[in-house]
C-alpha positions in Angstrom: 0.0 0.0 0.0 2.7 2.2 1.1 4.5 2.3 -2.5 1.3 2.6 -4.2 0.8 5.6 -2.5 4.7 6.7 -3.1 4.5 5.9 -6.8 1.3 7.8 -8.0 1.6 11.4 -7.8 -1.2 13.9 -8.0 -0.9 14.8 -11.6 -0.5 11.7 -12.4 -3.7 10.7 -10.7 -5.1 13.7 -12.5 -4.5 12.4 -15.8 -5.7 9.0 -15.1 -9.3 10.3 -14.2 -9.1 12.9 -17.2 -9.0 10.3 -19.3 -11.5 7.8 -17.8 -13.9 10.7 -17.6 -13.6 10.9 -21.4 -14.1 7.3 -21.8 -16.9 7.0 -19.6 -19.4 9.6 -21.6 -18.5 8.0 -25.0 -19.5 5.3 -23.9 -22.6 6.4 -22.5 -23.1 8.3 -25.8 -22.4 5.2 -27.9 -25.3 3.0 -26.1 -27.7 5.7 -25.7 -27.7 6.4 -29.7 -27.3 2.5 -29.7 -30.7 1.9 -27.5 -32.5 4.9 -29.3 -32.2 3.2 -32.6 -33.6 -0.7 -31.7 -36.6 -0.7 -33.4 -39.8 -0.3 -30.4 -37.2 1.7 -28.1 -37.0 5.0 -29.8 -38.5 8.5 -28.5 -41.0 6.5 -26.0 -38.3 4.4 -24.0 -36.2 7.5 -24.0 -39.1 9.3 -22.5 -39.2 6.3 -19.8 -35.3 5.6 -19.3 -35.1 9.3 -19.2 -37.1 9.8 -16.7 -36.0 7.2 -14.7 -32.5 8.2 -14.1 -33.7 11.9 -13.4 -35.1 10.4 -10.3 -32.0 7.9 -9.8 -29.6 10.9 -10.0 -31.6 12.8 -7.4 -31.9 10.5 -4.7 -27.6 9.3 -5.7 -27.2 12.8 -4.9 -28.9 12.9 -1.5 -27.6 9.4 -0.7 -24.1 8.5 -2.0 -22.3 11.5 -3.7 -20.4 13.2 -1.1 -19.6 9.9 -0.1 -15.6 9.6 -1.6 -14.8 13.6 -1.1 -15.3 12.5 2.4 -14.0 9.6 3.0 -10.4 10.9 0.9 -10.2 13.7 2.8 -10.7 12.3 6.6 -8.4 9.5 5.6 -5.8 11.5 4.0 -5.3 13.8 6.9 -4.8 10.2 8.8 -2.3 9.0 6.3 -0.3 12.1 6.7 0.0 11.5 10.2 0.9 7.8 9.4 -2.3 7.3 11.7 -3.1 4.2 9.3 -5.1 2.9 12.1 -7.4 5.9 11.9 -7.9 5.8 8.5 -8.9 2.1 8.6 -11.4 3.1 11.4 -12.9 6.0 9.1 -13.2 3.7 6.5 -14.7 0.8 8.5 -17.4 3.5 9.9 -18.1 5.0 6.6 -19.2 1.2 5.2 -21.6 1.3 7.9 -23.3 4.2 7.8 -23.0 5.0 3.9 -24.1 1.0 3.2 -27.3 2.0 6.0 -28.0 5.3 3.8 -27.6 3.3 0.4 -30.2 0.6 1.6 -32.6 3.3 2.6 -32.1 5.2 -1.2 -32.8 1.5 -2.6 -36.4 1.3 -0.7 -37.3 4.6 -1.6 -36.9 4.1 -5.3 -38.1 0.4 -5.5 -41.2 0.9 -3.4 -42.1 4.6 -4.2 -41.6 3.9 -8.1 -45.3 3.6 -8.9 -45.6 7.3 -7.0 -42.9 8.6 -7.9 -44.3 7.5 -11.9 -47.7 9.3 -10.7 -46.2 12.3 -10.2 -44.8 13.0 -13.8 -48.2 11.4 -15.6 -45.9 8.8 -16.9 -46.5 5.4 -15.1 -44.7 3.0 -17.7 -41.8 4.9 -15.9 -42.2 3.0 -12.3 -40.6 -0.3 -14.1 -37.6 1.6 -15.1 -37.1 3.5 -11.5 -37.6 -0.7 -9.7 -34.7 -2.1 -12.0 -32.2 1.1 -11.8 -33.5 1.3 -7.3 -30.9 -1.6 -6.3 -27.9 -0.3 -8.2 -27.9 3.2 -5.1 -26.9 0.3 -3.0 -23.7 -1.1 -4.7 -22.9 2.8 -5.6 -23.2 3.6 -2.2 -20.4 0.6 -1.1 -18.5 1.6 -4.5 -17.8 5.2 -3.5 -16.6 4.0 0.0 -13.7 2.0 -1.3 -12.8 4.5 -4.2 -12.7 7.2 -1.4 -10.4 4.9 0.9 -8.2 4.7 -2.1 -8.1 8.5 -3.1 -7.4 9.4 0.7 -3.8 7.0 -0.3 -3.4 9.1 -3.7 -4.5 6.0 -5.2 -6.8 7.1 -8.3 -6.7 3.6 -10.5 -9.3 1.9 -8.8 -11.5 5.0 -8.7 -10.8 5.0 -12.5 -10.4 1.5 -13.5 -13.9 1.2 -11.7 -15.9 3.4 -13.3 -14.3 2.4 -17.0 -15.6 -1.2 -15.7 -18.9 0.1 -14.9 -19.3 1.8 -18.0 -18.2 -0.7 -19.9 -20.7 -3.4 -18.4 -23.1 -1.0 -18.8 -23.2 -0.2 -22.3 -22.8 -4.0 -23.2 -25.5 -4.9 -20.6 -27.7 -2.5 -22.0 -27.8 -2.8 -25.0 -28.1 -6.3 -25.0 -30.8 -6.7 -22.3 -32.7 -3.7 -24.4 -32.2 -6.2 -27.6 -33.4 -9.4 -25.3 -36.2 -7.6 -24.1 -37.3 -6.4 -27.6 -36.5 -10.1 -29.1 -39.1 -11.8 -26.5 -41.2 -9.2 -25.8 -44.7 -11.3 -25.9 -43.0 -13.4 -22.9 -42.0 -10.0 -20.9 -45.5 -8.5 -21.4 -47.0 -11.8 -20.2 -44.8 -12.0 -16.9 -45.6 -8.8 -15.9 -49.7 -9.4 -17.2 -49.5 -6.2 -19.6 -51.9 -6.7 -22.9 -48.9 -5.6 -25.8 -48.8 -2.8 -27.9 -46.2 -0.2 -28.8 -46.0 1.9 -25.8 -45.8 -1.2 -23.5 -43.0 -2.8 -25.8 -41.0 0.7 -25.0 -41.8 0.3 -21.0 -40.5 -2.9 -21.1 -37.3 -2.8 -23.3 -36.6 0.4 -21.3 -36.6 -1.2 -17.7 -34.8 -3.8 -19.5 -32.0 -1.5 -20.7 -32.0 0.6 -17.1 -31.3 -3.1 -15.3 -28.3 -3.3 -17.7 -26.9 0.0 -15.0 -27.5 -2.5 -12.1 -25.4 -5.1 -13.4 -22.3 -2.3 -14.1 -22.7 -1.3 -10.6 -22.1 -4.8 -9.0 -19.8 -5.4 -12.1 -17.6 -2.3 -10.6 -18.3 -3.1 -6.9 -16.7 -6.5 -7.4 -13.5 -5.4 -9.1 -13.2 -2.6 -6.0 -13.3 -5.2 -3.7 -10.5 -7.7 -5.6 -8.6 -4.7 -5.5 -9.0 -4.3 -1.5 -8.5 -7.9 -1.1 -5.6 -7.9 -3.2 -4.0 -5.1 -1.1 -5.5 -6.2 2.5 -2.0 -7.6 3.4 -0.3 -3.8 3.1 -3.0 -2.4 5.2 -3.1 -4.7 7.9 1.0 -3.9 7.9 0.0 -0.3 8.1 -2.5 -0.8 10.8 -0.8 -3.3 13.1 2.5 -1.1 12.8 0.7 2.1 13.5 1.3 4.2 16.8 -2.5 5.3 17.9 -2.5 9.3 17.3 -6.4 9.6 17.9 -8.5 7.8 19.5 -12.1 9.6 17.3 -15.6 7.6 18.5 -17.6 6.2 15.7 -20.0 8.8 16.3 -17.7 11.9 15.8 -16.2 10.3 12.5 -19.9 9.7 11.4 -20.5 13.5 12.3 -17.4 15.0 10.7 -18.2 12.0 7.0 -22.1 13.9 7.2 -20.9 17.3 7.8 -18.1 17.1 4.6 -20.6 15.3 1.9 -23.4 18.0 3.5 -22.4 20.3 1.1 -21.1 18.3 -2.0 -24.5 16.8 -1.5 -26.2 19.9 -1.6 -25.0 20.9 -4.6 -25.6 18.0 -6.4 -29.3 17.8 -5.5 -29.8 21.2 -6.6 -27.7 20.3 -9.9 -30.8 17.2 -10.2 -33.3 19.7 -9.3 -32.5 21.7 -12.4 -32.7 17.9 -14.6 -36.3 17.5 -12.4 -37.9 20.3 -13.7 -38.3 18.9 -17.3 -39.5 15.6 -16.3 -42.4 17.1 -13.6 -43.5 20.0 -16.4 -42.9 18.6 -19.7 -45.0 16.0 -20.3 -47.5 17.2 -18.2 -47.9 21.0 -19.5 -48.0 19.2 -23.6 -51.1 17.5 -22.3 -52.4 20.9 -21.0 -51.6 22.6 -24.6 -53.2 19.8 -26.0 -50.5 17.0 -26.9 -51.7 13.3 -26.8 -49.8 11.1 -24.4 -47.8 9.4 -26.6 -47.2 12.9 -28.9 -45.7 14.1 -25.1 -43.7 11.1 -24.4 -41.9 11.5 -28.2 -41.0 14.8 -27.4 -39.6 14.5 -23.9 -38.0 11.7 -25.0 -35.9 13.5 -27.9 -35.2 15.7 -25.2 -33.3 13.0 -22.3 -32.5 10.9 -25.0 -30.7 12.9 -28.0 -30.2 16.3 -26.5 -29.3 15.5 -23.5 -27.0 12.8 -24.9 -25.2 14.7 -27.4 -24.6 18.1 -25.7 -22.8 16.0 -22.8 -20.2 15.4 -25.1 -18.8 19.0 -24.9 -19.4 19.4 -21.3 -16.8 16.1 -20.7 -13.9 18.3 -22.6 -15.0 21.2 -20.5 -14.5 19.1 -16.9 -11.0 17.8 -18.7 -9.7 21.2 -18.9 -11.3 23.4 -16.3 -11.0 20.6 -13.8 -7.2 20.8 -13.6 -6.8 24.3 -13.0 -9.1 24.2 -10.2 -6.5 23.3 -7.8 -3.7 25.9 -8.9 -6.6 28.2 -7.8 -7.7 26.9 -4.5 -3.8 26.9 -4.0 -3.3 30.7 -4.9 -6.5 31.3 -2.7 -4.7 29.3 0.0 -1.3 31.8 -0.4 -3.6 34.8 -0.9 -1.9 35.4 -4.0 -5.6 37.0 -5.3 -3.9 38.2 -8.3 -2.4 35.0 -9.9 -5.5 33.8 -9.0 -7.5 36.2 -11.0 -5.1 35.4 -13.8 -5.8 31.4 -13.3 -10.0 31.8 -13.4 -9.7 34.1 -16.1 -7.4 31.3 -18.1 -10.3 29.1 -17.1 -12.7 30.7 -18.4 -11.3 31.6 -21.8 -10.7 28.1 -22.1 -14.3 26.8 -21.2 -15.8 29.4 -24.0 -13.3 28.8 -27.0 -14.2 24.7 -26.2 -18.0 25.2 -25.8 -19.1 27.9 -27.9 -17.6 26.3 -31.6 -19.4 22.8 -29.8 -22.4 24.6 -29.4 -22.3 26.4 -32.7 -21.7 23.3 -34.8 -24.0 21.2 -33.1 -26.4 23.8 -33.8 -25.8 24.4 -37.2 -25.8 20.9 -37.9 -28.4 19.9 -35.9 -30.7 17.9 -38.0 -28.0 16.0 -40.0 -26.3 15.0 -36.5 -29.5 13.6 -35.5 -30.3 11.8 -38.9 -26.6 10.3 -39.2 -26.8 9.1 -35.2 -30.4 8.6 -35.2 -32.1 6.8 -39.0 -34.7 5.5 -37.1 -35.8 7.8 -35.1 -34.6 11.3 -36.4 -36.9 13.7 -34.8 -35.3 16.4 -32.7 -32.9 18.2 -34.8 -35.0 21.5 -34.1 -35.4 21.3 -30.7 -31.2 20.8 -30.4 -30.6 24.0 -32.7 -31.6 25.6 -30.0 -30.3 23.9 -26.4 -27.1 23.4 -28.0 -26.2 26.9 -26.6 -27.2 25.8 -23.1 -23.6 24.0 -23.5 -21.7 27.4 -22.8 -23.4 29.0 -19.9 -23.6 25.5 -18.4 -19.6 24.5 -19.0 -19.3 28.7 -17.5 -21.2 27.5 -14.5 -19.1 24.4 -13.9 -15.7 26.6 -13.9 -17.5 29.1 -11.8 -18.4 26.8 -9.4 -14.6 25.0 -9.1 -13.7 28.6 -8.3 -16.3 29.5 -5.9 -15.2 26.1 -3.9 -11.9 26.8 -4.2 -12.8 30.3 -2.6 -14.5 28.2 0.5 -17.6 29.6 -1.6 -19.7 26.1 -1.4 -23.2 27.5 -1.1 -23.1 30.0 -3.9 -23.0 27.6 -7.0 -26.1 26.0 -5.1 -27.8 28.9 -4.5 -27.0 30.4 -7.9 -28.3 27.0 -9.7 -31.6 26.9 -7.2 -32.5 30.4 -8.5 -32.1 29.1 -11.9 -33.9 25.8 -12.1 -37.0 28.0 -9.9 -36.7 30.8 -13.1 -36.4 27.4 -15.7 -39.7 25.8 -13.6 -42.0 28.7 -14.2 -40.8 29.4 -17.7 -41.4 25.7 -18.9 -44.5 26.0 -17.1 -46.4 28.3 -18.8 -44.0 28.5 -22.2 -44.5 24.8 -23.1 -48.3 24.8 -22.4 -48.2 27.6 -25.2 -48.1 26.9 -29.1 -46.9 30.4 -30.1 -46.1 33.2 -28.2 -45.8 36.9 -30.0 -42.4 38.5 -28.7 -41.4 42.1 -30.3 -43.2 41.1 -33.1 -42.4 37.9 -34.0 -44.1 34.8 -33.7 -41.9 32.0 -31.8 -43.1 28.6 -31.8 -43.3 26.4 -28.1 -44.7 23.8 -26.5 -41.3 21.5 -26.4 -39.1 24.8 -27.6 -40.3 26.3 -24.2 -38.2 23.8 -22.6 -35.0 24.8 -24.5 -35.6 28.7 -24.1 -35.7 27.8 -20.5 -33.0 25.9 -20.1 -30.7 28.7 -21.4 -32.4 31.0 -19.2 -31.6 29.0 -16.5 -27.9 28.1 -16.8 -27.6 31.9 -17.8 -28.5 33.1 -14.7 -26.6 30.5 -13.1 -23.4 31.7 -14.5 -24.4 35.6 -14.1 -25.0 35.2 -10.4 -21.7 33.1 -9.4 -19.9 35.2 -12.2 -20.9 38.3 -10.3 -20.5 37.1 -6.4 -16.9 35.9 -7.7 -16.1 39.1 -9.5 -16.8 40.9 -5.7 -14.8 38.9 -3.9 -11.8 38.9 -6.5 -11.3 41.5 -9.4 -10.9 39.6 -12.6 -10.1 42.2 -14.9 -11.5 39.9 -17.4 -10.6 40.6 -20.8 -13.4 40.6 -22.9 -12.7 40.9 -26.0 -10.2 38.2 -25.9 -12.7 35.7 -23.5 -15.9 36.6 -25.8 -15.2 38.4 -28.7 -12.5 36.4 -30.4 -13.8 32.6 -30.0 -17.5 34.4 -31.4 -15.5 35.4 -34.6 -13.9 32.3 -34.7 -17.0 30.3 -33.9 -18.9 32.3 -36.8 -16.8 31.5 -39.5 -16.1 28.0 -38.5 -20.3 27.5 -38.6 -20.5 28.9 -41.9 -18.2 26.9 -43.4 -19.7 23.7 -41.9 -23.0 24.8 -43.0 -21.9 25.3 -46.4 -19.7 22.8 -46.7 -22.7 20.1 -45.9 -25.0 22.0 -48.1 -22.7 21.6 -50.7 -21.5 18.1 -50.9 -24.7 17.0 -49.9 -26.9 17.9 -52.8 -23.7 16.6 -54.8 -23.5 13.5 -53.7 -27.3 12.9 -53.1 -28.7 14.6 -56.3 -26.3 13.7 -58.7 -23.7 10.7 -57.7 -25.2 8.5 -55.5 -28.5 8.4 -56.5 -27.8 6.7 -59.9 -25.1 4.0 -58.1 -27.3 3.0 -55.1 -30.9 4.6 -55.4 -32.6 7.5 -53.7 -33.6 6.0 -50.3 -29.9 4.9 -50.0 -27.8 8.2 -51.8 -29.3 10.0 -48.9 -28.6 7.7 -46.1 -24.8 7.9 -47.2 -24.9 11.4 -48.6 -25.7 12.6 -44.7 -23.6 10.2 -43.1 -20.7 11.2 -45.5 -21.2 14.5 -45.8 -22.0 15.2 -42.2 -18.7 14.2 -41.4 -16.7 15.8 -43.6 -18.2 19.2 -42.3 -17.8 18.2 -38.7 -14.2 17.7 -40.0 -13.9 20.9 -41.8 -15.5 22.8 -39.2 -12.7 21.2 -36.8 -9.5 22.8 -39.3 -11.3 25.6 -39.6 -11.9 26.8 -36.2 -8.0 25.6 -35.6 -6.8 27.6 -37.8 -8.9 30.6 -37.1 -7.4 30.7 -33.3 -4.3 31.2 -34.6 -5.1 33.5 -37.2 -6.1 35.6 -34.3 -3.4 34.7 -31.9 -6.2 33.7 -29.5 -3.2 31.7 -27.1 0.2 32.8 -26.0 2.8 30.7 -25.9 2.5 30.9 -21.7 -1.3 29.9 -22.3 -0.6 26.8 -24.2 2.3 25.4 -22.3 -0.3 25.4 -19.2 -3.2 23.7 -21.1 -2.9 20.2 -20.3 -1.8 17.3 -22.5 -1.7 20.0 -25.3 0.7 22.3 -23.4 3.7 19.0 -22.9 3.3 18.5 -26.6 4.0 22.1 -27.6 6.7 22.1 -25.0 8.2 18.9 -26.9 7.6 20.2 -30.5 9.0 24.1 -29.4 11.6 22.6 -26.9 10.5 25.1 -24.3 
């Protein structure tokens, strides 16, 4: 244990996360688009799987997690002290009381499914919320051991884990999804349900929400091979100890509930903000006059293919914000406000010239996205034109937020994302119960749109409120032209481009060339397919080369970007 914790530094550690965290939403985007396309899954199971893990990531949130932030931070401060005996105690008492509040999460999903299904008019849902229930318990023993491990600066099994889990899980469901959907008269009969479409979708979607169970225990059962493997290093530690403290069970259960409080906090607040679509959305279509299956398409293209693809640029924004969190909570700790200024300012620059050409492609390119990832099921490539630029004030909120916490600043983010999701609730409320509404002038379609206007609205005042507590308690000096300015130029061009560049090789390839080699139906399956990612490709050198052209980095910026500032240091020899 003790040259595990020797040979793994912090940046090392770092790294090793980075790069699972990228993993780990691929491969959540590869099985959702996977799931979306079977065919009796589509829009309707995405309204039920949806909704389903809307609830599962509010009560994970209240239940398991603050759960490794804890436990790595009492049981550092023991390993510092070489009080190994402390930290075993710490971690002993947090698989009690964490395994006690994971069992108690599991019963309030499993048997307050059918309400909790009542609530949102949607109760195909409650099968979907009993299959994902059990896996709060194994996440709940999961986070204890990954936290015992981070308190020893040991971050593989924290990310070795959660690649395993994701890994199960998109094999799991898909292929439960597929079984489900390949014996569906034998499911329907188990559960005494009379078959038609809508129950085919219940069914293969509490099918494909069990396949997130299985990744859990999948991932609990590697952690604990890993324990077992390095048991004999602890009980060294432990037997060889000298006793430093002597802490009750009670106190370290006080001081585990006290430090996840807050984590906790803002990560129920963060599922608030997720809740609000699934207890308005469906029910305020029915009000403006939406059948129930019209509603459940619609909120399903919203959890399912929205949600899905605009998660992609968020990961790249935790990759490089996340690592210059803790130069800032550093230069907060040496009261060095002005290199800190100069750090949350880097960050920021960074977040917007990721996000905003994200947003702006995905935008522009919308509806081909959605038919080249979707065939089967290619609704939604209007309502994305418009969330996509939720991406920027979100990925502003998350850098914000690492700021505000490295500040000591914990309740701001929270309060600042409360005040949103309350100014997102009463917006989709009345906005999505509305067809049109008349604004200066012009006529704005809504019912679903409502929920993308509002979702903006939300994150943007989100990011304006912890943008302007931070900018009290630190002058930024922000610059920002530079921050705003330049990546919107950049962002423009590169969206024109793509736009024309999939115009043009599209009505090529699908109006003249391919048509007469494979037929119609087929020249514009590939034409999209093809073309879509040649713009997507062209849109990449383009906005490349157009942060250059504008000298949007200096060379000081780019060494300190991660992975991309060692290989400019390599190529430059700085």
């Amino acid at each position: 244990m003790g040259k595990t914790v020797k040979s793994q530094t912090f940046s090392k550690g770092i790294i090793v996360l980075f790069f699972s965290q990228i993993v780990i939403k691929l491969l959540g985007f590869v099985y959702r688009v996977i799931i979306t396309g079977m065919d009796g899954f589509g829009d309707i199971g995405n309204s039920y799987y949806g909704a389903a893990f809307q609830f599962y990531t509010a009560i994970l949130a209240i239940s398991t997690v603050g759960i490794p932030s804890a436990v790595a931070k009492l049981v550092s401060e023991k390993v510092a002290l070489k009080d190994y005996k402390g930290a075993h105690k710490i971690f002993r008492t947090a698989l009690l009381l964490f395994i006690t509040i994971g069992v108690f999460g599991t019963c309030i999903m499993y048997f307050g499914a059918d309400i909790m299904a009542g609530w949102i008019e949607n109760p195909g849902v409650a099968y979907s919320l009993k299959s994902l229930s059990f896996s709060i318990f194994f996440v709940a023993i999961a986070s204890i051991i990954r936290g015992y491990f981070q308190g020893y600066c040991d971050m593989k099994p924290q990310a070795n884990s959660q690649i395993l889990d994701q890994l199960a899980k998109c094999f799991f469901t898909i292929w439960l999804a597929w079984f489900a959907g390949q014996h569906i008269v034998e499911f329907a009969a188990v559960f005494g349900l009379t078959l038609n479409e809508d129950v085919r979708a219940q069914l293969m979607a509490a099918a494909a929400t069990f396949g997130s169970t299985i990744g859990t225990i999948i991932s609990v059962t590697y952690l604990y091979i890993y324990y077992k493997r390095r048991q004999k290093d602890i009980k060294n530690n432990v037997n060889t100890a000298e006793v430093l403290s002597n802490e009750s069970r009670k106190l370290i259960s006080l001081k585990l509930l006290s430090l996840s409080l807050p984590i906790m906090l803002g990560s129920v607040i963060t599922s608030i903000a997720g809740l609000v679509n699934v207890f308005t959305v469906m029910p305020r279509l029915l009000v403006a006059g939406k059948t129930a299956e019209e509603a459940k398409i619609l909120y399903g293209m919203i959890t399912g293919k929205s949600d899905t693809l605009l998660n992609l640029p968020l990961a790249l924004n935790v990759v490089y914000a996340t690592s210059l969190v803790p130069n800032i909570s550093k230069a907060f700790a040496l009261k060095d406000y002005k290199d800190a200024a100069n750090k949350i300012n880097f960050s920021l620059f960074s977040t917007v010239l990721i996000t905003l050409p994200a947003a702006v492609g995905i935008s522009v390119l919308a509806d081909p996205i959605i038919k080249m990832l979707f065939p089967t099921a290619p609704l939604g490539g209007f309502y994305i034109r418009v969330s996509a630029y939720a991406v920027i004030f979100i990925a502003l909120a998350q850098t914000l937020a690492g700021a505000l916490q490295g500040m000591g600043k914990v309740a701001v983010p929270a309060i600042a994302l409360f005040t949103g999701a309350t100014l997102k609730y009463i917006l989709n409320y009345f906005l999505v119960a509305q067809d049109k509404i008349n604004i200066f002038g012009f006529q704005m379609e809504m019912n679903v749109m409502g929920a993308a206007y509002s979702t903006i609205a939300c994150y943007f005042v989100t990011f304006l409120i912890s943008f302007t507590i931070l900018n009290r308690k630190i002058k930024l000096n922000l610059n920002y032209i530079k921050c705003f300015v330049k990546p919107a130029i950049c962002s423009a061009v590169m969206g024109l481009v793509a736009y024309l560049t999939y115009r043009g090789f599209y009505l090529v390839f699908a109006n003249y060339t391919l048509r007469h080699i494979v037929g119609i139906a087929r020249a514009i399956k590939y034409a999209n397919l093809g073309t879509t990612l040649l713009a997507i490709c062209v849109a990449g050198v383009v906005y490349g080369l157009m942060v250059l052209l504008i000298h949007a980095f200096s060379d000081e910026e780019i060494v300190r970007l991660p992975v991309v500032g060692k290989l400019f240091k390599k190529i430059y020899k700085i």
